[in-house]
C-alpha positions, 0 to 999 in steps of 0.5 A, a space after each residue: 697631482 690636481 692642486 685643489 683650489 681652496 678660495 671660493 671666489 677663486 672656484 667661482 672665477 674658474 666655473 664663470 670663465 670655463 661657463 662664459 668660455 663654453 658658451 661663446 663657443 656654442 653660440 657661434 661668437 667665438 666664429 664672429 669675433 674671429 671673423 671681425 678681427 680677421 674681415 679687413 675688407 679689401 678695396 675693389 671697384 669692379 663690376 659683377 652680376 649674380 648667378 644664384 639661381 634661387 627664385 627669391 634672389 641672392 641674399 644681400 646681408 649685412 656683414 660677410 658672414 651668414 650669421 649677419 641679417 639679410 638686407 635685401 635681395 637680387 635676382 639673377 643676372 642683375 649686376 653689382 657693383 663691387 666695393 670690398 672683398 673680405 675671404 669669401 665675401 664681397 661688398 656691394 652697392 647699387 644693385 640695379 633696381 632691385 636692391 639701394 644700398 651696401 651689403 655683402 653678398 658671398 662670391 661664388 654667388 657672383 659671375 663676370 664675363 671677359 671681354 675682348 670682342 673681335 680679338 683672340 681673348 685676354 690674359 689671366 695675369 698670375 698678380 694683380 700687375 700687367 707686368 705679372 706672369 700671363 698664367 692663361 688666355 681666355 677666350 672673348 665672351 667666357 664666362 668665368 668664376 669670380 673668387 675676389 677682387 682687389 681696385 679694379 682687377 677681379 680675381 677670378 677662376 677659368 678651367 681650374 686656372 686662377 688668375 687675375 683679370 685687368 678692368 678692360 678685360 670684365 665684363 660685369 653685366 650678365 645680358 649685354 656683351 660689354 663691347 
């Protein structure tokens, strides 16, 4: 049985609330508030560059959400610096000379390249510690998948291994072999 509610300021409180609730769900804020709270962006320091093929370039925007307003463009190949990471986001600054300023960019957007010229590759660590389980050996030169960062380790993807790279073992620049 529905206790009926009586007090009309009390109906009007109950529709307003039931009005504003409908509303921030339609509209996508409910997806940004829940982003705000949950985006603590990671600190990283790490080098990248963009693998979006789209002629106009990878959007830069102005938050990690595609709701956020574009800021900018990069072209392909052109290398990032990496300065956060927050889900599927990353933060960046100093793009070459396409793009002054920070922005975030989504990551799969993003590439590197692992290093270890003239050796047999490197190692994909299972943490961000060297001390970590060896979960892979990547070969010198190999393109990888960046999934994210944390200080100077990139954490990236190499034939469905997911795994951590050290600083010494990336490559961020797309069109040089970072010897």
């Amino acid at each position: 049985m529905t206790k009926k509610v009586k007090n009309p300021v009390s109906k009007l409180v109950i529709g307003l609330t039931f009005s504003c609730i409908s509303i921030i769900l339609n509209i996508g804020i409910a997806d940004q508030i829940g982003l705000a709270k949950s985006t603590n962006p990671q600190k990283c320091d790490i080098l990248a560059y963009v693998t979006d093929t789209d002629p106009q370039g990878l959007n830069v925007r102005s938050g990690a959400s595609t709701n956020n307003t574009i800021v900018g463009q990069i072209p392909i190949n052109e290398t990032v610096q990496v300065i956060g990471a927050a889900r599927d986001w990353v933060q960046i600054t100093n793009a070459s000379d396409s793009f002054q300023g920070t922005g975030w960019v989504f990551v799969p957007k993003l590439g590197l390249t692992t290093r270890g010229y003239g050796t047999n590759g490197v190692d994909l660590y299972a943490s961000t510690s060297q001390q970590s389980l060896k979960v892979r050996r990547i070969p010198a030169n190999t393109v990888v998948k960046l999934l994210g960062c944390q200080g100077d380790k990139a954490q990236v993807e190499y034939q469905s291994v997911k795994g951590w790279l050290t600083k010494e073992d990336q490559c961020g620049a797309a069109l040089t072999s970072c010897s």
